[in-house]
C-alpha positions in Angstrom: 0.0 0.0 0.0 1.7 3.5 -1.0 0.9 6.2 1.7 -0.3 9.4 0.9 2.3 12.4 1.3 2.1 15.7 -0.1 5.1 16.6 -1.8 6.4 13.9 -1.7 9.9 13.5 -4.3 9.1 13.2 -8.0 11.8 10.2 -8.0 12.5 8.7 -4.4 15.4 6.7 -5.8 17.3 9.7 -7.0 16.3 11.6 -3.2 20.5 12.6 -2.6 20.9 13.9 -6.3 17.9 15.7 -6.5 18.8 17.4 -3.0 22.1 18.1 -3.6 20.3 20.8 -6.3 18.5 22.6 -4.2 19.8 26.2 -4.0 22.0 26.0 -0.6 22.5 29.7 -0.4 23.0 30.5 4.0 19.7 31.6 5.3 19.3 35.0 6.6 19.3 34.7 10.4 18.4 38.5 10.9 14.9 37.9 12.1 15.3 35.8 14.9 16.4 37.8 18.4 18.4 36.5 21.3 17.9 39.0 24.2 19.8 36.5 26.5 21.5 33.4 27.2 19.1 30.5 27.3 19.3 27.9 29.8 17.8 24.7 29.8 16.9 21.2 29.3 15.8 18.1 27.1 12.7 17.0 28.6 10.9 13.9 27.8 7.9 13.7 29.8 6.8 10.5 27.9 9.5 8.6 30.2 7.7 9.6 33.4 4.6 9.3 35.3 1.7 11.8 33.9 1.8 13.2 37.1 4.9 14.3 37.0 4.5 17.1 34.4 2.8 19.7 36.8 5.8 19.5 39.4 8.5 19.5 37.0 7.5 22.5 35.7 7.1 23.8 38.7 10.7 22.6 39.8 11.6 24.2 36.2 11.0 27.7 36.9 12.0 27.6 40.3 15.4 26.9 38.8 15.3 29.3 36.1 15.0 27.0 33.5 14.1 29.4 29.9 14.3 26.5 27.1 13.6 23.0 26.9 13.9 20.8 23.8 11.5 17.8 23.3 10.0 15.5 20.9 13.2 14.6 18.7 12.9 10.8 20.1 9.1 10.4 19.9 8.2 9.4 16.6 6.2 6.3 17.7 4.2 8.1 20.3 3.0 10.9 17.1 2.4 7.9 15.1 1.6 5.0 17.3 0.2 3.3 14.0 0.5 3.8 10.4 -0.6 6.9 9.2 -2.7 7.4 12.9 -1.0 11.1 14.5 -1.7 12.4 18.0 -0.9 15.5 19.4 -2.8 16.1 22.0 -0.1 14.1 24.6 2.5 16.6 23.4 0.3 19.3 23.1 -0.2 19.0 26.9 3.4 19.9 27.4 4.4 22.3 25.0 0.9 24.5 26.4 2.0 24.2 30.2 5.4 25.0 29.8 4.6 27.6 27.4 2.4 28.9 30.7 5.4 28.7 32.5 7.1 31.0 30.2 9.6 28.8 28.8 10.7 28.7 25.4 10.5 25.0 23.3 12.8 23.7 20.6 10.8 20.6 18.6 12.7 18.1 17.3 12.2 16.0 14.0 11.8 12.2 15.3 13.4 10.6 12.5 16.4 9.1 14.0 14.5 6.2 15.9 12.2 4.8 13.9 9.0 3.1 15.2 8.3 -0.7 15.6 5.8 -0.9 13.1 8.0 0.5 10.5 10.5 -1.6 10.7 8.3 -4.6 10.8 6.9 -3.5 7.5 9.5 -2.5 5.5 12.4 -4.2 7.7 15.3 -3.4 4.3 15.2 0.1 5.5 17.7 -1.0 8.3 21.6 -0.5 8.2 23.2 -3.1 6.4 26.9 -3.4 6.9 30.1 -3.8 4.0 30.6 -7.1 5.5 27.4 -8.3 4.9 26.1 -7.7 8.5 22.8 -6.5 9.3 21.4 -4.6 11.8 18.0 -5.2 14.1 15.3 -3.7 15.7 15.9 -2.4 19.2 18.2 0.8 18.8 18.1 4.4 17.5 19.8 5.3 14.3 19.5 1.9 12.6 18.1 2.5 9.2 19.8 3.7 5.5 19.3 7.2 5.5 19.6 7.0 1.9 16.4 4.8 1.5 13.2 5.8 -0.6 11.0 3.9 1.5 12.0 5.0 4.3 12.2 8.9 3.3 8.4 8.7 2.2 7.4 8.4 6.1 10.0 10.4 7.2 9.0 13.3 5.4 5.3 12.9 6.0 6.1 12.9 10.0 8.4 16.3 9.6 5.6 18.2 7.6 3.3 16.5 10.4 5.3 18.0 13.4 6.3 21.4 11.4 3.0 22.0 10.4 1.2 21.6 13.7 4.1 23.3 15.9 5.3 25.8 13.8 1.8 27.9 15.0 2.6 27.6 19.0 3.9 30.5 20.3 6.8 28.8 22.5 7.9 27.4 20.2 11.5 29.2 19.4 12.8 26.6 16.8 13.4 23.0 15.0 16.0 20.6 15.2 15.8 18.6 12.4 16.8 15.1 13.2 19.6 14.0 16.1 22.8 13.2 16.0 23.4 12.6 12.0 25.7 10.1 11.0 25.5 7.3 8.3 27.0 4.7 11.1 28.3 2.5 8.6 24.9 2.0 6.0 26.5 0.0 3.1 23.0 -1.3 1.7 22.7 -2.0 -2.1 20.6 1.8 -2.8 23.4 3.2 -0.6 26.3 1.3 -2.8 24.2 2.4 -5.9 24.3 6.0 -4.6 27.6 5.8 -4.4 28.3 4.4 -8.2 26.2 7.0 -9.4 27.8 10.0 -7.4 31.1 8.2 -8.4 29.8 8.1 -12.3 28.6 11.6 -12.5 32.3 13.1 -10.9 34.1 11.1 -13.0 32.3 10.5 -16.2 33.8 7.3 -17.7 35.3 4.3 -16.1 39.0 5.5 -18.3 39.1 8.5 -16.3 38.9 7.0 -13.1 41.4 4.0 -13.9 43.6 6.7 -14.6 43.0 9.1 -11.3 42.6 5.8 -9.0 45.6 4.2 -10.4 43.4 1.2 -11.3 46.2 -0.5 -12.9 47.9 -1.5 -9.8 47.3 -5.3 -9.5 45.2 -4.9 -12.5 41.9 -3.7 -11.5 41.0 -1.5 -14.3 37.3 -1.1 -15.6 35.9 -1.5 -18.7 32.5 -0.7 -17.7 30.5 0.4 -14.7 29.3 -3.0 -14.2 32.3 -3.5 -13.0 32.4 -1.2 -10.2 33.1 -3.1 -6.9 30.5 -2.8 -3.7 33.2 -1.1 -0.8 33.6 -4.2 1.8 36.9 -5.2 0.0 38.2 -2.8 -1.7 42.3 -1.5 -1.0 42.3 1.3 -3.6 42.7 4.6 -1.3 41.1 6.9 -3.9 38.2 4.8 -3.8 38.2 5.1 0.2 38.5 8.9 0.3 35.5 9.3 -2.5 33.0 6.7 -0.1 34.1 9.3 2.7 33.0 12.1 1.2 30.1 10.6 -0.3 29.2 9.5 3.4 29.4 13.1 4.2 27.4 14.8 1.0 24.8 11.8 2.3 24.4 13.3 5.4 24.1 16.9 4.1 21.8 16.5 1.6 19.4 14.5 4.2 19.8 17.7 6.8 19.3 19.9 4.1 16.3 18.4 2.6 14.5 18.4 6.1 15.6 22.5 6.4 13.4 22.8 3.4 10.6 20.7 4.4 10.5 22.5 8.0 11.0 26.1 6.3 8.0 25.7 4.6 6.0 26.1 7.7 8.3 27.6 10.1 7.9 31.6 11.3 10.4 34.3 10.2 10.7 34.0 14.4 11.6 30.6 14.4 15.0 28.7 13.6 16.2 25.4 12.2 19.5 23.9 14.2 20.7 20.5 14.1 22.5 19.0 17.0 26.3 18.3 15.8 28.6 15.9 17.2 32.3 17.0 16.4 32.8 13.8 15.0 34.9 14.4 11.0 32.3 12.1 9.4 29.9 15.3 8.9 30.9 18.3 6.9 29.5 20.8 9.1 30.1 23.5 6.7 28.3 22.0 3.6 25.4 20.3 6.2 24.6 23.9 8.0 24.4 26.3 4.7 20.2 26.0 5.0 19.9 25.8 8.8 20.0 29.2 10.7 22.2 28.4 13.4 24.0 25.1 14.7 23.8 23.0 17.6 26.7 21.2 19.5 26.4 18.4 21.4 29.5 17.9 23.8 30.2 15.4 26.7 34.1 16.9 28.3 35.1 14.9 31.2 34.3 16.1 34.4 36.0 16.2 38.5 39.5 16.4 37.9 39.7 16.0 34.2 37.8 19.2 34.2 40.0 21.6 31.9 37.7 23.3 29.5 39.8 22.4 26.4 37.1 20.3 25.0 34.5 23.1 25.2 37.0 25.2 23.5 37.7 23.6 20.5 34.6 22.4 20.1 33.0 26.2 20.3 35.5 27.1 18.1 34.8 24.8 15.4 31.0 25.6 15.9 31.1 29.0 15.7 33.6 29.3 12.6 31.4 27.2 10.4 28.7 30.0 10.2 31.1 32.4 11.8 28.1 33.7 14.4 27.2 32.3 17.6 25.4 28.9 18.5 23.3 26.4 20.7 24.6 24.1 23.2 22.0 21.5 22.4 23.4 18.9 24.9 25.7 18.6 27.6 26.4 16.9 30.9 24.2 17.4 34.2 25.5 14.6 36.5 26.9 12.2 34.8 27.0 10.0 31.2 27.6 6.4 30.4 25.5 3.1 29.3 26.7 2.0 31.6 27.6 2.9 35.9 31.4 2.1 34.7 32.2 6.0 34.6 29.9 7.7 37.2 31.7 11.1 37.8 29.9 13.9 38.8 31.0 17.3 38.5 32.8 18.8 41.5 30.9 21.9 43.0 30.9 24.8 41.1 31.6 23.0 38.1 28.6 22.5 36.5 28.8 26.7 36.7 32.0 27.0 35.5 31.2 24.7 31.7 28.0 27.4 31.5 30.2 30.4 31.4 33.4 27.8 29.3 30.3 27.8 26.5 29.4 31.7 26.5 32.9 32.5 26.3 33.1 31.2 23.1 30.3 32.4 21.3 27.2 29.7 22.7 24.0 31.5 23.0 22.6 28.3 24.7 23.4 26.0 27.2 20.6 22.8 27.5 21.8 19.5 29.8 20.7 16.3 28.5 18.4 16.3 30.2 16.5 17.5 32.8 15.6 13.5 34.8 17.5 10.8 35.4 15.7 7.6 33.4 14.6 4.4 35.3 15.0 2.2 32.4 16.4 1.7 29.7 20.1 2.0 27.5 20.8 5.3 29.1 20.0 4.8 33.0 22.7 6.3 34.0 23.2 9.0 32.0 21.9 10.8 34.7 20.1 14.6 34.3 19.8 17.6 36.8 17.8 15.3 38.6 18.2 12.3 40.4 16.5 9.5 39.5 14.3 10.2 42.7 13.5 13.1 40.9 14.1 15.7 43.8 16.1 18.6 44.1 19.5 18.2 44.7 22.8 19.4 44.8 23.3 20.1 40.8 20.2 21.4 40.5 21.0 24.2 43.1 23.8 24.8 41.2 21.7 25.4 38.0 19.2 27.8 39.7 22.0 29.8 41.1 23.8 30.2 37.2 20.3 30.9 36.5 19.5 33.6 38.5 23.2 35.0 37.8 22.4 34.7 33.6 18.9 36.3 34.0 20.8 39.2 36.0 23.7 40.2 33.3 22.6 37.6 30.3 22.2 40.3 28.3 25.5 41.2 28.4 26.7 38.4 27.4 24.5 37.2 24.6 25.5 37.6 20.9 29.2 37.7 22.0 31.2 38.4 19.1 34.8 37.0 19.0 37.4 37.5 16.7 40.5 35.5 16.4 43.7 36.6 14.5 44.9 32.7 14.7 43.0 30.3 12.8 43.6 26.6 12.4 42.9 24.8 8.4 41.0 22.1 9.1 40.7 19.3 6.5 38.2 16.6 6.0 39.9 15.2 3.2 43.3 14.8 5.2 41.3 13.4 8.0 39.5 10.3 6.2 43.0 9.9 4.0 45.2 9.5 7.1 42.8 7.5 8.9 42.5 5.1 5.3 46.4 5.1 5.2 47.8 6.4 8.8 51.2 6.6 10.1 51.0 5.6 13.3 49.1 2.2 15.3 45.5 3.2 16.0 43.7 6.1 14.3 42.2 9.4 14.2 45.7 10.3 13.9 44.9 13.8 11.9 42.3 14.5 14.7 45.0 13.8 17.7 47.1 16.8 15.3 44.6 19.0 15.6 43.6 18.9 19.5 47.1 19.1 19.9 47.1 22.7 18.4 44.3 23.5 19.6 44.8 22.5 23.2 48.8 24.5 23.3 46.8 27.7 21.9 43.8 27.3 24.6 46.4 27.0 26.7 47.7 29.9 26.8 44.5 31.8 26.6 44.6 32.0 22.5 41.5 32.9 20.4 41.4 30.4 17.4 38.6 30.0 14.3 39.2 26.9 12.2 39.1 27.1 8.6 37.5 24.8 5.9 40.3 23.5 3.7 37.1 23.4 1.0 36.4 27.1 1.5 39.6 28.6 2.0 39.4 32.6 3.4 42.6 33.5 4.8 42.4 37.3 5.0 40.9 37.9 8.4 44.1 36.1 9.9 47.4 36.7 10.9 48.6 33.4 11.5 47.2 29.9 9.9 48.2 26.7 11.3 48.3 23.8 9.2 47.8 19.7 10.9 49.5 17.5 8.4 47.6 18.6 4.9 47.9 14.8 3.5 45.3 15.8 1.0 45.1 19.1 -0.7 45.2 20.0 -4.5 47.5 22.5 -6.3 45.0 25.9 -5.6 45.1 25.0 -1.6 48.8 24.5 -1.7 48.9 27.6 -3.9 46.9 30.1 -1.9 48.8 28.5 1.5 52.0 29.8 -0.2 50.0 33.3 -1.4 49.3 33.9 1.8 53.1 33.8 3.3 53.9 35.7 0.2 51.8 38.6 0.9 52.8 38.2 5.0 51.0 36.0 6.8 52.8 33.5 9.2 52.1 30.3 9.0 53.0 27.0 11.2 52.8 23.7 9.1 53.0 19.9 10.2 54.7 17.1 8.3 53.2 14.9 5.0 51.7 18.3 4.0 51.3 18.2 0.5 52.3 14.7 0.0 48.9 13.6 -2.4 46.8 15.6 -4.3 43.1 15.9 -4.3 42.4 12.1 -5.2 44.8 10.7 -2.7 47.6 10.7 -5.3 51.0 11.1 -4.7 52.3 13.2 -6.5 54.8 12.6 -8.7 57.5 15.7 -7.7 59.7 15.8 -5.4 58.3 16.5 -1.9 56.8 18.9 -0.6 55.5 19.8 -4.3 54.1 23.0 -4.7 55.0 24.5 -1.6 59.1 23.7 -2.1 59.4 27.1 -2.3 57.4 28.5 0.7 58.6 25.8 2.7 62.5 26.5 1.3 63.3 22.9 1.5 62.9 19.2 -0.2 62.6 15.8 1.0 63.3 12.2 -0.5 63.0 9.7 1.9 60.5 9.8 5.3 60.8 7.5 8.2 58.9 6.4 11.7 60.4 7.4 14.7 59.8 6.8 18.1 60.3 9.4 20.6 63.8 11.2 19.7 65.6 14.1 21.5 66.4 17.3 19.4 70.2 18.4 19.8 71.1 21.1 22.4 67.7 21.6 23.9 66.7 24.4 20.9 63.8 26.0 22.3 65.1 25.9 26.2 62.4 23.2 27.4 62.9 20.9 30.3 64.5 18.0 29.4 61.5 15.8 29.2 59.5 17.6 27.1 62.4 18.0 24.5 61.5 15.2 22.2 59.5 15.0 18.7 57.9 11.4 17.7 55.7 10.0 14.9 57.3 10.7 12.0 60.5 12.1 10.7 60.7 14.1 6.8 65.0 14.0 6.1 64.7 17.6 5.1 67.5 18.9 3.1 67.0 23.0 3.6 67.3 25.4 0.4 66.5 28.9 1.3 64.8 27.2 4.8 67.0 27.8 7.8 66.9 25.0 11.0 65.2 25.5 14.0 65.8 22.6 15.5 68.4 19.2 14.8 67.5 15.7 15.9 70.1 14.6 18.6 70.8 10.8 16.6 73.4 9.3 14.2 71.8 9.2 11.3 68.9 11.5 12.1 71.1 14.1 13.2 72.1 15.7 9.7 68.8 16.5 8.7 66.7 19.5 10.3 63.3 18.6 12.3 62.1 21.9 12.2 62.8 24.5 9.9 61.5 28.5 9.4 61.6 29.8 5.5 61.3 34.1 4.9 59.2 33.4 1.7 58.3 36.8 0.4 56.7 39.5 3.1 56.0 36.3 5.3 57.3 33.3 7.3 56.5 29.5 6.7 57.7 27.7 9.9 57.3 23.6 9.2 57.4 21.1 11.4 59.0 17.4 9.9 57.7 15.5 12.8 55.4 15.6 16.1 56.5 18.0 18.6 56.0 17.5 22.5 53.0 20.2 23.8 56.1 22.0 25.3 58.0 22.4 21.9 55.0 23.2 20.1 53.6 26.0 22.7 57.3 27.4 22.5 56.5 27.1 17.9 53.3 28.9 18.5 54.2 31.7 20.8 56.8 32.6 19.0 54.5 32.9 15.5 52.3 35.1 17.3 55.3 37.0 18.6 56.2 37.7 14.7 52.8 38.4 13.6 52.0 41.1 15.9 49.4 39.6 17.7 50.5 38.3 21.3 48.9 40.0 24.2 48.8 40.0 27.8 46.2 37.1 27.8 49.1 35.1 26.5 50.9 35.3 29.8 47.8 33.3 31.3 48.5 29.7 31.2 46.2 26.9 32.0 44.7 26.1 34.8 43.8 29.7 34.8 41.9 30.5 31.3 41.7 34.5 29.2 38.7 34.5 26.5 37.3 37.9 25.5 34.6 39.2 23.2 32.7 42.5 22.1 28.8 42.4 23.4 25.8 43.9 22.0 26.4 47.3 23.2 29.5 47.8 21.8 31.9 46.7 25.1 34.5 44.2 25.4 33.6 41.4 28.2 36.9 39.4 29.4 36.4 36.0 30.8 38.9 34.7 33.3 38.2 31.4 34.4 40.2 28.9 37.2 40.2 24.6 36.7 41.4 23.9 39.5 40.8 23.0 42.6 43.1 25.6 44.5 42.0 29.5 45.0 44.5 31.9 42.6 44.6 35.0 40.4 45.1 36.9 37.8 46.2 40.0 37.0 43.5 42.8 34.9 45.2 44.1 32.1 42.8 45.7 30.2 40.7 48.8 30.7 38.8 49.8 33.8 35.4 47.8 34.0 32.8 46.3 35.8 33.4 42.3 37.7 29.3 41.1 36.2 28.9 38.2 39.1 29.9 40.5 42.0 28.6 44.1 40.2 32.0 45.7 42.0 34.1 48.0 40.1 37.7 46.8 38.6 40.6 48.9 37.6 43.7 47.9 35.2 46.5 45.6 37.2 44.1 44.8 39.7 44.1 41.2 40.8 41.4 39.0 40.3 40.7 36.1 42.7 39.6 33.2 41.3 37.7 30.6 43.7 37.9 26.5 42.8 36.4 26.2 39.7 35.5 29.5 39.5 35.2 32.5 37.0 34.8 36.0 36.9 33.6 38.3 34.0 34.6 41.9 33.6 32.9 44.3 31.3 35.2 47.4 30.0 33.3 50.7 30.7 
């Protein structure tokens, strides 16, 4: 039996081509008005007693709660039966918290199918490369890609937009939860595949030749003879299944941004809720949505350190360059399982609010507001216990609350601008992970937090840049994780750009393949010999090794590089650094290159966190941009940003669990937790896990 759905796509096979058509021009975000932080929860009243929903509301604004988001997991309680939709249970809720005053976000319910979908049309479920298929019985298990399946998924969005988009709480949509292919290899999606694969490449001769389908004597003759992925070795091949993976999960966001637009009000926004997993191309995935959502779990007690929120907001926030959502985070604690129950320290749970709005979030929600009494996620504990009481956390939430409801304003819309960026490259990601250089992977992703975490650090401002949509002229420095994949025009405006005097900092096997994964067949590093001011012909693994005569004055432990090791044989380069080994010894581990009005400093192996703080500082040193926030180090944190009334608003934050200070360097202001009055070179005392905010007069 075909269900009726308006709209529905002229042909459902072709669903990710037809998409990926659709004008994706950014959304203008003008209309919609944040007046202050919001602070809230998920809620999913479905998991409780009915009785419940009067008291937790009540519980709700006695904390301060503002916004809750709901609904994104409930598809089988909208449609308990095919093509049968209630309401009215939701309706309930959405109405009494809108009498509360607080704000909802609605979620699309399409990542967790209900049972009566699957029983009918049980091919919609994941199937595996290796032949493996998945069951029934947990979220996120069906082919994104498949018609069926896309029929009843739009006709529940339209279903939810339509009917919500007219309630007056309701601020916004999240379109799905949590996107990710998780390993779909059905037939449609290995179809989808050959067909994105046949329209990029056009004949089966061109892609023998860009694959290098002559090695062992796989070339095509025809597209029959395109292999499904489980077995293949070709790395070109890998690296196109990666990015189709990730064009598959835009083109699915984006098609439910234009489904929900269609009924949403110029008040209302679309978000999704994005891991910071590499699998999802944020930037192509958010063009249609009006602002994104981050979902991030950091570690908590004495792992607390605020790097994770960090880079995390930073990579939010550059996508769209404007503020975001905090669409989940910890409350107590996370785990399916009780085998990592660590709740945060007091003052904690405080301290990752004001870690989020000094980055840019205009949100902070917990997942979620009540601890669960069943189920996968029982202890993935919310503000409240599971005996549903108020507690210790939750005092600690209505006290932020109060505190955000007082000076939120000031703090909203908080516009930062960094002078440092970081290139950040899916491509080099997926290709290093298909061919990495060290045991285990994610190997380009453990460059980058490296970076990251040595400028956060020492209280440095950083954007991250799509290698895909390259914009270097708001920056002064660019740092570079190893750029395994990058094609002649990246290389080529990297180089422009130390021409014309930017600094930059770049890591080793930059430059090695080009777009497809090739190597190229120059001498190394290709294009960029004469930025860089060096070659290379051989390239070796190295385990940790000491550089000679302790070059940038670190203790002794910290004076070693590891991973890998580029035999660079300098040109114009000069060397920053020797390897203290026999053999090694001759050949530079770091080297800096004066290439036109700018420097290229390049790293041929993995520096310790010392060496590379001591790299990074001194770039910012030569491009003009250190300041007095530099002589913070962590565990006491500098952000700062420019509010909506035109004042700078300094963030000075302690993890740690020992009372210290810092010194105010910056123009007389206002502290904003304690309303007292703060001059320049005034000490600020900073309490355990504590912060306070100053803004300039």
């Amino acid at each position: 039996m075909r269900i009726a759905c308006t709209k529905v796509f002229l042909a459902p096979l072709k669903l990710i081509f037809l998409v990926s058509m659709l004008t994706l021009s950014p959304h203008s975000f003008a209309q919609i008005k944040f007046n202050n932080i919001l602070y809230g929860v998920s809620y999913y009243h479905e998991y409780m007693p009915s009785e419940r929903l009067e008291k937790d509301v009540q519980m709700m604004q006695d904390a301060g709660v503002s916004v809750v988001r709901l609904a994104e997991s409930s598809w089988s309680g909208f449609e308990p039966q095919e093509g049968k939709f209630e309401f009215a249970w939701m309706d309930r809720i959405i109405n009494r918290l809108h009498k509360a005053g607080v704000k909802v976000i609605v979620g699309t319910p399409t990542y967790s199918i209900p049972p009566w979908l699957w029983k009918k049309h049980p091919d919609m479920l994941i199937e595996y490369a290796d032949g493996r298929k998945l069951g029934y019985g947990i979220r996120q298990n069906v082919d994104i890609t498949n018609p069926t399946f896309l029929v009843y998924a739009e006709r529940i969005v339209r279903k939810i937009a339509e009917h919500y988009a007219k309630h007056p709480a309701v601020i916004g949509f999240q379109v799905d939860n949590e996107t990710l292919t998780r390993g779909a290899a059905n037939p449609g999606f290995q179809k989808g595949f050959l067909d994105f694969v046949k329209g990029k490449f056009g004949t089966t001769q061109t892609l023998n030749k860009i694959w290098g389908l002559n090695y062992w004597g796989m070339a095509m003759d025809n597209w029959d003879e395109f292999p499904d992925r489980n077995s293949v070795t070709n790395t070109g091949y890998k690296l196109e299944w990666e990015r189709y993976k990730m064009k598959v999960i835009a083109d699915y966001l984006t098609w439910q941004t234009k489904i929900v637009d269609e009924y949403k009000r110029p008040d209302q926004f679309v978000t999704h809720c994005f891991m910071t997993t590499p699998e999802i191309d944020k930037w192509a995935t958010s063009r249609s949505m009006d602002i994104l959502g981050l979902n991030k779990y950091p570690p908590t007690q004495d792992k607390c350190s605020g790097a994770e929120y960090a880079m995390a907001g930073d990579y939010i926030r550059s996508v769209k360059n404007s503020n975001y959502l905090v669409t989940e985070t910890t409350g107590q604690t996370t785990g399916w399982d009780s085998k990592d129950q660590h709740p945060p320290y007091d003052g904690q749970l405080r301290l990752n609010v004001y870690s989020n709005i000094g980055s840019g979030a205009n949100m902070v929600e917990y997942w979620h507001w009540h601890s669960i009494h069943y189920g996968q996620e029982t202890y993935w504990k919310g503000i409240l216990s599971h005996d549903l009481e108020p507690n210790r956390v939750y005092e600690e939430m209505k006290k932020t609350a109060l505190e955000l409801k007082k000076f939120g304003p000031r703090l909203v819309n908080l516009k930062i601008k960094p002078q440092v960026a970081i290139l950040f490259s899916y491509d080099a990601n997926h290709a290093l992970n298909i061919m990495p250089y060290k045991e285990g992977s994610n190997a380009y992703r453990s460059q980058t937090d490296q970076l990251h975490r040595v400028l956060y650090n020492n209280s440095v401002a950083v954007d991250f840049i799509s290698a895909d949509h390259v914009n270097f002229k708001d920056y002064k420095l660019v740092i570079i994780p190893p750029l395994y994949v990058a094609s002649d025009s990246l290389l080529n405006a990297i180089a422009d750009f130390v021409k014309n005097g930017g600094q930059v900092v770049m890591m080793f096997k930059s430059g090695f393949t080009d777009q497809n994964s090739m190597v190229r067949p120059v001498v190394a590093p290709g294009p960029l010999r004469k930025a860089c001011g060096f070659y290379y012909q051989e390239f070796a693994n190295i385990d940790d090794l000491k550089l000679k005569d302790n070059p940038f004055a670190v203790a002794d432990k910290d004076n070693t590089v590891s991973d890998w090791a580029e035999l660079i044989i300098p040109e114009t380069a000069h060397a920053l650094a020797f390897y203290d080994h026999p053999f090694y010894g001759k050949y530079p581990a770091i080297t800096s290159n004066k290439f036109g009005k700018g420097t290229l400093v390049y790293e041929g192996c993995r520096p310790s966190d010392a060496l590379q703080e001591k790299i990074l500082v001194s770039a910012m040193e030569r491009a003009g941009i250190k300041t007095s926030d530099q002589d913070i180090h962590w565990p006491l944190i500098a952000k700062q940003g420019t509010n909506d009334y035109g004042k700078k608003v300094h963030f000075y934050y302690n993890y740690s669990p020992k009372t210290d200070s810092v010194t105010y360097n910056n123009p007389d202001g206002k502290e904003l937790t304690t309303e007292r009055k703060v001059k320049k070179g005034e000490k600020l005392s900073l309490e355990p896990w504590g912060v306070q905010i100053v803004e300039e007069n």
